[in-house]
C-alpha positions, 0 to 999 in steps of 0.5 A: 119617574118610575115612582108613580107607575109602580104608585098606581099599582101598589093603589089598586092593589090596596083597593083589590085587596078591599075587595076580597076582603083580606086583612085590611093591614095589607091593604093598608101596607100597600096603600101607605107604600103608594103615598111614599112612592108617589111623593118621593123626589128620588127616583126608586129606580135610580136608588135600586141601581144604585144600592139593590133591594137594601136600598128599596127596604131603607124606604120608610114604610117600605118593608121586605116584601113591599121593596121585592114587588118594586123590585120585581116591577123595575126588572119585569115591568109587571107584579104578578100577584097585581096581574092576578088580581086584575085577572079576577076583576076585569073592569077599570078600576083605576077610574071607577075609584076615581068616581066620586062615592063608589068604593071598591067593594061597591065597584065590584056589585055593579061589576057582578050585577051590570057588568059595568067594567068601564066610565063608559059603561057606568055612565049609561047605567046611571043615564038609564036608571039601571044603578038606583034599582040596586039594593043600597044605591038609589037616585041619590048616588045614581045622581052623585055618580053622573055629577062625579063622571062630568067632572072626571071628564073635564079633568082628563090630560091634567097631571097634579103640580106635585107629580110634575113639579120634581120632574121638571125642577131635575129636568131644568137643572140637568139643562143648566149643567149643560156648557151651550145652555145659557139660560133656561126656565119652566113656563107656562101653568106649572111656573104659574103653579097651577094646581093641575097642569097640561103640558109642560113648557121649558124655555133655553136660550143656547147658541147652541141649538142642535146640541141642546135639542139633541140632548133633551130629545135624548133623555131615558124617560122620553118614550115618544118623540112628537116632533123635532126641529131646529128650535122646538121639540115636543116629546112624550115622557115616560109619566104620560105627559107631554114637554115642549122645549123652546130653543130662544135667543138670549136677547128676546128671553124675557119677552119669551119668558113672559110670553110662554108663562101666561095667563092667555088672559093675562097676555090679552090685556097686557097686549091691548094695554101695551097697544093703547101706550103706542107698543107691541108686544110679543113672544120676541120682545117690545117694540115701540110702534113710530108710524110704520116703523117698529123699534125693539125696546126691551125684551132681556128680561120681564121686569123691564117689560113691565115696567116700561108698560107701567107696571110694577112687576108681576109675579107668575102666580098671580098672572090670570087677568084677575085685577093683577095688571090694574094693581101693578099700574097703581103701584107703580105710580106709588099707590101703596099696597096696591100690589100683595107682597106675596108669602115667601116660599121660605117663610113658613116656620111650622107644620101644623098637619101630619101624621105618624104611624100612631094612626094611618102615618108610615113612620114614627113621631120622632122620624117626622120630626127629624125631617122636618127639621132638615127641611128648617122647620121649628115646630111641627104638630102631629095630628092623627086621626080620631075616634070616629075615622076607623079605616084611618086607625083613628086614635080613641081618647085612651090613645090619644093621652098616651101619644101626648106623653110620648111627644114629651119624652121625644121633646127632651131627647130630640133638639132644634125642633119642637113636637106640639101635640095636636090632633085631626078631629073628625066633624061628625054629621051634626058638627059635633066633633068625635074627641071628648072636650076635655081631652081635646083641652089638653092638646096644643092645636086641635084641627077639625075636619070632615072626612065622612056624609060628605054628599049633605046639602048646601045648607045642611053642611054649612051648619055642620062647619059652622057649628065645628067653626063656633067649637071654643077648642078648634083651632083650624078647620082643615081642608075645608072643601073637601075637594080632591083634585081630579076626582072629586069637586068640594062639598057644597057650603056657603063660603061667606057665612063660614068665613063670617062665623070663622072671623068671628070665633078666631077659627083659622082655615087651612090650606091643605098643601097635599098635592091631590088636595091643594085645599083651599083652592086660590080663589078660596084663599083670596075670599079669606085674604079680603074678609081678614080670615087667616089661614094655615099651610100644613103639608098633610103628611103620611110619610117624611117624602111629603114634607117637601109639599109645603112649596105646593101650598106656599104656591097656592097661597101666593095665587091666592093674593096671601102676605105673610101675615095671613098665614099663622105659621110664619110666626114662632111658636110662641107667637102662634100660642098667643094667636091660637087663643080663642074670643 
């Protein structure tokens, strides 16, 4: 979608802006404005076309002057004050702001001194010691820089889960509509919900090849066509990612199906398990090997595959050779449990992180509240920002106090959901929290977080955590990493003595479903699953579009080996009142 471009642009216009200093609420209009279109599942270019500018303004957050530079951008594919901007700061900003610890203004010093303009000219500063001479930077950043650089690297040709995940869902429903499509499916690391993914993958079984391929390689938002033939085709779409689509007969779509979805680990022992039973199996079905001779057994659907090897079914999700193929065998042969009833994607009640504009959010309380409801929620909790976090409008106790009264009087007009008050404490960097106790008493759910020293060391920061953890009113510690996906690696901290002191003090971790956060990450989330830690799903939401990434955290949770009942808010609020209570 054109969403995400014009989201890149509104982001380093926000960060420009930083740098000249202008007044920060327009460098905050453009970086709310950003978040909106980039978690947005309509696309704005189909909504301008539709209805014209009214229908941009009607975005909310999205005021006059915002919707006319998207406005100028669907017609002009440029924004000419972004263009000066550009022009005035010739360096790639776009990547440099992905390095972990450098702000915009920080970016234009080694600009003006070093002429840095590039990754690559930033990574021979630092292999040089040319950074640590510069007044405020020194050995430590130079070092967190490289660490910050290895890790971009690594990271590059993925694309979040929650940028791709829309497009293939529309692109997947557009095939079915399609008379000659008789089945068709995403595979591959986005069916498995990767946080990040590489390419995407669509399977279709169609009598009809030509036809579908003809219609896919057709499609507006392909800007190069890879290859083509009589049943795959590649292509490039226009976000930058690239799609293979798999013509497959109807009869060998499970075999496909699986074969396509993965893990590669996965598939290896699956294979040497379907060996070492007299099998072979492969992307067009499973055969039984007799002598010389292969005869096709199964290969319509997954569940029959698996099970004739043994198993019981697998969800993608949790398809990484990770111990999966050993507890299906055992629950198959009725070893209960042996295998997680895995948390529904409509099972989560609440919402227990998100934002208004009472802090660094783009709409009102009561906007939040009358979208979650649509989307079946029946509570939610606001959380804004504190005190100490001032680029987020961190809210002082005065505020705060005054936002508990307005969520009363928004409970007695607005039915179906109810508003809890809460808030997103910052963990100063001895621990202590940045909202006074017996404020902070008064809220129905207090979740604490760090935003600021993130650099601290291993042990250092674990202290910090735990002393946040051990606090008789934190409720939930969110995104307790502190990753970024593709730009920066979490913090370091020792997990196992924080889940030890969180089980002890009924704390609860969060797993944050924003999509460039996705913290905890799964391998995080089964290490809670096994000591007995429970956890919450919370969008993070800043605006009404991200209420939808509950799914992208609901996936996570699944990867991760979650039940139901290790999540919080699957209960009721009344439920959930009586859990949060502390030891």
């Amino acid at each position: 979608m054109i969403n995400q471009e014009i989201a890149k642009i509104f982001y380093l216009m926000s960060e420009y802006l930083q740098m000249n200093d202008e007044e920060s609420f327009r460098s905050t209009a453009y970086l709310r404005a950003a978040r909106t279109l980039e978690s947005m599942t309509e696309d704005v270019e189909m909504l301008y076309q539709q209805s014209g500018l009214r229908s941009i303004e009607k975005i909310p957050g999205i005021g006059h002057g915002l919707a006319l530079k998207i406005e100028e951008y669907i017609k002009s594919k440029k924004v000419v004050e972004f263009d000066k901007l550009h022009k005035e700061f010739p360096f790639d900003l776009d990547t440099l702001g992905s390095v972990r610890g450098l702000g915009p203004k920080m970016i234009k010093v080694l600009y003006h001194k070093l002429k840095i303009k590039t990754l690559d000219d930033l990574e021979r500063a630092a292999r040089t010691g040319k950074i640590r001479s510069l007044p405020r930077f020194g050995e430590k950043v130079q070092y967190n820089i490289l660490r910050s650089i290895e890790f971009i690297k690594r990271s590059r040709g993925r694309f979040l889960l929650g940028h791709i995940l829309p497009v293939i869902k529309e692109l997947v429903e557009l095939l079915k509509g399609l008379p000659e499509v008789l089945q068709v499916e995403m595979a591959g690391s986005a069916r498995r919900r990767l946080p990040t993914i590489g390419d995407l993958d669509i399977l279709v079984a169609t009598n009809k090849p030509v036809k579908v391929i003809k219609f896919f390689t057709s499609f507006p938002r392909v800007e190069k066509i890879w290859g083509r033939g009589a049943t795959k085709a590649s292509v490039r779409w226009r976000d930058g990612f690239n799609v293979d689509l798999r013509v497959i007969k109807l009869s060998s779509f499970g075999a496909a199906l699986q074969y396509f979805t993965g893990s590669k680990d996965h598939n290896i022992a699956l294979r040497r398990l379907a060996q070492a039973k007299g099998f072979k199996l492969n992307e067009y079905g499973l055969w039984r090997l007799d002598g010389k001779k292969e005869i096709k057994i199964v290969s319509r659907t997954e569940k029959v595959i698996y099970e004739t090897l043994g198993l019981s079914y697998l969800e993608p999700e949790i398809r990484e050779n990770t111990g999966e193929i050993e507890a299906a065998i055992q629950e198959a042969r009725g070893v209960k449990n042996s295998l997680p009833c895995l948390i529904g994607y409509d099972e989560v009640l609440g919402d227990l992180q998100m934002h208004s504009d009472w802090s660094d959010g783009s709409v009102s309380i009561e906007e939040m509240a009358k979208v979650a409801k649509k989307l079946g929620r029946k509570y939610i909790v606001i959380t804004d920002h504190t005190g100490d976090l001032k680029i987020a409008n961190g809210l002082d106790a005065k505020r705060l106090l005054s936002q508990m009264k307005e969520i009363d009087t928004i409970n007695q007009r607005i039915s179906g959901i109810k508003i809890l008050k809460g808030a997103e404490v910052n963990i100063q960097k001895d621990g202590a929290l940045d909202m006074p106790d017996e404020v902070l008493a008064k809220l129905d759910v207090v979740l604490a977080a760090v935003h600021t020293q993130m650099d601290q060391d291993k042990q250092t920061m674990t202290e910090r955590l735990i002393r946040a953890i051990s606090h008789p009113l934190v409720n939930i510690i969110a995104h307790p990493t502190g990753r970024i996906l593709q730009e920066r690696e979490g913090y370091q901290l020792d997990f196992d003595q924080v889940l030890k002191v969180a089980k002890k003090n009924n704390t609860f971790l969060e797993i944050d479903a924003y999509c460039d956060r996705l913290d905890l990450s799964d391998r995080h989330i089964r290490r809670c699953v096994q000591a007995g830690v429970k956890l919450s799903i919370d969008t993070d939401s800043h605006h009404p579009s991200q209420l939808w990434m509950m799914e992208l955290g609901i996936s996570q949770a699944r990867r991760g080996w979650a039940e139901a009942d290790d999540i919080i808010n699957v209960r009721s609020w009344d439920e959930l009142k009586k859990l949060l209570k502390k030891n």
